[in-house]
C-alpha positions in Angstrom: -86.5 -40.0 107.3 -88.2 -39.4 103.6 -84.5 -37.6 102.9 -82.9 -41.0 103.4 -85.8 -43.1 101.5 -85.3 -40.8 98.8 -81.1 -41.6 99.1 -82.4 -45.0 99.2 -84.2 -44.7 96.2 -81.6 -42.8 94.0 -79.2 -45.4 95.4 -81.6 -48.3 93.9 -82.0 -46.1 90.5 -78.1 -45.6 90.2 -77.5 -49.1 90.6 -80.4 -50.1 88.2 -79.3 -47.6 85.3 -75.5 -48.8 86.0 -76.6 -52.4 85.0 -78.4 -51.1 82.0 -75.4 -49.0 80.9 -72.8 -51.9 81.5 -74.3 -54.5 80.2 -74.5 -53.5 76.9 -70.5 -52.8 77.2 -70.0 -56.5 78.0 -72.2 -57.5 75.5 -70.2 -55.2 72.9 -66.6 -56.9 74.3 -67.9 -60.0 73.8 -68.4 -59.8 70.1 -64.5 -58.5 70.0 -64.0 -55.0 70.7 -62.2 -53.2 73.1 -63.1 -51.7 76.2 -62.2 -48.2 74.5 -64.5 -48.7 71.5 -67.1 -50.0 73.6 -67.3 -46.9 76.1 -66.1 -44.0 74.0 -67.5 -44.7 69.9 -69.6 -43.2 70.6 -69.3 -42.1 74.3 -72.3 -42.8 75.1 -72.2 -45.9 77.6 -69.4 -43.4 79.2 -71.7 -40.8 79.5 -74.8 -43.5 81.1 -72.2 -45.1 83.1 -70.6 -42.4 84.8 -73.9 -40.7 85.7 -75.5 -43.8 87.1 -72.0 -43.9 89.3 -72.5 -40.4 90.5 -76.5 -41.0 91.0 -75.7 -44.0 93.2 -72.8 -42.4 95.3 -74.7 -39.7 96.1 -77.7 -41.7 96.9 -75.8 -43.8 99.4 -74.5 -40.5 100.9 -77.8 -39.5 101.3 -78.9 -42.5 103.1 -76.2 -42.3 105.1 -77.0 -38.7 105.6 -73.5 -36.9 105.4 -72.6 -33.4 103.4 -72.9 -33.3 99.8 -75.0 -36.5 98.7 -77.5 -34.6 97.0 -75.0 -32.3 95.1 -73.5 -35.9 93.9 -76.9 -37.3 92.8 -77.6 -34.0 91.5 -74.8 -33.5 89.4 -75.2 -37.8 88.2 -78.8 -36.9 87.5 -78.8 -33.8 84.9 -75.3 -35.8 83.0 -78.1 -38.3 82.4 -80.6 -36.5 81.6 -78.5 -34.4 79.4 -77.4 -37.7 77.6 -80.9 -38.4 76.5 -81.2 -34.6 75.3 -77.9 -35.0 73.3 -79.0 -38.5 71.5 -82.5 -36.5 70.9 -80.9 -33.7 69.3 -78.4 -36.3 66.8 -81.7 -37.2 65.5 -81.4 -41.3 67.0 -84.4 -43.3 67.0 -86.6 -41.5 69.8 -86.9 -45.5 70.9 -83.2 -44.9 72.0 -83.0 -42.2 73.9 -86.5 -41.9 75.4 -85.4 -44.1 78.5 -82.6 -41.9 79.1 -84.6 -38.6 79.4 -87.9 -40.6 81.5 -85.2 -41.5 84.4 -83.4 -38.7 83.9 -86.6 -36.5 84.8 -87.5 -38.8 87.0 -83.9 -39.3 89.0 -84.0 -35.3 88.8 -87.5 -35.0 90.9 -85.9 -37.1 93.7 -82.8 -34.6 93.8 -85.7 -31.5 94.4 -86.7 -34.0 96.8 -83.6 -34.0 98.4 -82.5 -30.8 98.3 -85.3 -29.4 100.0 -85.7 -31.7 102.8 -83.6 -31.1 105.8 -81.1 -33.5 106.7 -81.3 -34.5 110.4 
């Protein structure tokens, strides 16, 4: 039961960092570029928006408590946090990246979470 709150959770913070990663994309389309430039110069909103997709398939899986949520959510949750470490180390504006690394931490305590707790 806490194994599939946690899922639930994750599935909540996937969708939540998904919004935050694509709405800046639109915003950037809007003022003219293309959906290349706006994902991949620089590659971060790739980077957030492929994580938060991983974070939030995996949490769903482990709601719905089949194989290999957790390792989804898992994997979704350290390509985030990583991001933040990566726009850390180019030396952005710590008011940047800090976001990226407090989820990141904090989608990585739910995966111990739910890697230690037996699914039933």
């Amino acid at each position: 039961m806490v194994r599939r709150g946690a899922g639930l959770v994750m599935l909540g913070l996937g969708l939540w960092l998904g919004w935050n990663g694509l709405h800046p994309v639109m915003t950037i389309m809007e003022r003219g570029s293309d959906l290349n430039s706006a994902l991949f110069e620089p590659p971060t909103s790739f980077i957030r928006l492929f994580s938060a997709t991983l974070m939030t398939v995996g949490g769903l899986l482990v709601a719905l408590a089949t194989k290999h949520g957790g390792v989804v959510a898992t994997i979704g949750s350290i390509l985030f946090a990583i991001l933040g470490g990566l726009m850390a180390l180019s030396g952005a504006d710590s008011g940047l990246w800090m976001d990226e690394v407090l989820f990141g931490l904090a989608a990585l305590a739910l995966c111990v979470l739910i890697m230690t707790l037996r699914r039933h």
